[in-house]
C-alpha positions in Angstrom: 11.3 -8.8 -17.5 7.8 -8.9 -16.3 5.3 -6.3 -17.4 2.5 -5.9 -14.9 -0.6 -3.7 -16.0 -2.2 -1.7 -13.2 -5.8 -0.5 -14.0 -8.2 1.8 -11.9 -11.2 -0.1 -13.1 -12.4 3.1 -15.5 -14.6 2.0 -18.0 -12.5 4.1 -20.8 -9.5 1.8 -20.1 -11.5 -1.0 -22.2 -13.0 1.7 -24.3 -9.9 3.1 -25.3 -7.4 0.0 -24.7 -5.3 1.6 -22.1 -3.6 0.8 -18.7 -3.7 3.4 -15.7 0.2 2.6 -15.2 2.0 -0.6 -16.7 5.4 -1.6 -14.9 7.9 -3.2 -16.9 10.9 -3.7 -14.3 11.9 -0.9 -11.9 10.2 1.4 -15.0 6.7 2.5 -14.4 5.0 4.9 -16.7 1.3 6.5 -15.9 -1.4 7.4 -18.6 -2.6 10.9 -18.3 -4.5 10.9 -15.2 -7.7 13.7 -15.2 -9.8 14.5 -11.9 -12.4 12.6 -12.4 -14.2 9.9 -10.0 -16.4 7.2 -12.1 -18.0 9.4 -14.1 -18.3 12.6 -11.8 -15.2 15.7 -12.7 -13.9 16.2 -9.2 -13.3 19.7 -8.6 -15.1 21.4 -11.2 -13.4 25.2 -11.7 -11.0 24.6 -8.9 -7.6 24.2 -10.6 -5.7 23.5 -7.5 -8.2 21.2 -6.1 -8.3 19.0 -9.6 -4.7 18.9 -9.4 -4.3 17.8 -5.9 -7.4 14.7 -7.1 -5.4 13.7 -10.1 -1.8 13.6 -7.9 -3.8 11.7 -5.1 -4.7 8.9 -8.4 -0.7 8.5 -9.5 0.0 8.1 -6.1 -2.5 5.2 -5.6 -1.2 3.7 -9.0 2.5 3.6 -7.8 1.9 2.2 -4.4 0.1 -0.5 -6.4 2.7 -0.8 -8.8 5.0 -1.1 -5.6 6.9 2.5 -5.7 5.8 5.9 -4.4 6.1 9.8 -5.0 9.9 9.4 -4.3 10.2 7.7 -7.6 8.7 10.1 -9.5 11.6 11.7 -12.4 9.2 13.1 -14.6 5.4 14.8 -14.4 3.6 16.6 -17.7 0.6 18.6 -16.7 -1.5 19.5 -19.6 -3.8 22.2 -18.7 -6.5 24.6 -20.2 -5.1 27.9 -19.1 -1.9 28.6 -18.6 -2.6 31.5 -16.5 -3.3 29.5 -13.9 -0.3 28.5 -13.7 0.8 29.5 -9.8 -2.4 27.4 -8.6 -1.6 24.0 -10.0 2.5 24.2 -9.8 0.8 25.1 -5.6 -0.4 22.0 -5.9 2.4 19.8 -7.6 4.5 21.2 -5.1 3.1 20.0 -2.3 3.7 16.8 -2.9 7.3 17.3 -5.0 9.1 19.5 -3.5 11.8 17.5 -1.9 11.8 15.4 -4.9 11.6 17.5 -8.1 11.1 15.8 -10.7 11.4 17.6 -13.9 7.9 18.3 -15.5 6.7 20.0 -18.3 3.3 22.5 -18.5 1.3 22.6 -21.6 -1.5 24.6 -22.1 -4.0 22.8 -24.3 -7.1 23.9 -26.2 -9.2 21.3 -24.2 -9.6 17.5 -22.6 -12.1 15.2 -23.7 -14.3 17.0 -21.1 -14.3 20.8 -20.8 -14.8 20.4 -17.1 -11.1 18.7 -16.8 -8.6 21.9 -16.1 -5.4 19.4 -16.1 -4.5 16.0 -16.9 -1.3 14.3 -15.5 1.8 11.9 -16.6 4.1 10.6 -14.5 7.4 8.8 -14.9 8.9 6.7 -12.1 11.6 4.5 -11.7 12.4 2.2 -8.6 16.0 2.6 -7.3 16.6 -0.1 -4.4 16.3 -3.0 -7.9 14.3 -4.7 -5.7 12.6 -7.5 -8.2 9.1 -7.4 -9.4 7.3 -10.3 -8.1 
């Protein structure tokens, strides 16, 4: 099997040695995924509007990876308050509700940024087998 890695062009990829997503198959798995643009957090304070921004990055990944939303089995949202919890589930919903994947919410002390409210996971896998080219 091929593996194809997709990168957003983020300086921390080289920094840290990571992919955005890598596709091995009909398996693609993408890195945790935080609302930031360059070097600029999107959405700072707004929970629901971070979450949306970091969704609207997985989805780019996967349609470059060749796969969508509908592929998505798994999401993990780590976020910095918990209590929050209605506002970014709004948000994860809006784009899974047909599909439900299963997820998982973890509240966590902090992201490497303490403007970051969430970071995002996703698992997909591709069901029509077409082959990777």
């Amino acid at each position: 099997m091929k593996r194809t890695n997709i990168s957003s062009g983020a300086k921390w990829e080289d920094i840290v040695g990571y992919s955005r997503a890598v596709r091995i198959g009909n398996i693609i798995e993408i890195s945790g995924t935080a609302p930031v643009d360059g070097d600029k957090v999107f959405g700072i304070g707004d929970v629901y509007a971070q979450t949306k921004f970091c969704l609207q990055k997985i989805e780019k990944a996967l349609i470059e990876a060749g796969s969508s939303m509908n592929d998505v089995i798994r999401t993990r949202m780590f976020v910095t308050d918990i209590s929050l919890w209605e506002d970014y589930g709004r948000a994860h919903r809006e784009y899974f509700l047909n599909i439900k994947p299963v997820t998982s919410m973890v509240e966590v002390k902090s992201l490497i940024d303490p403007d970051m409210l969430i970071e995002i996971e996703a698992t997909a896998i591709i069901l029509n087998n077409e082959k990777q080219e």
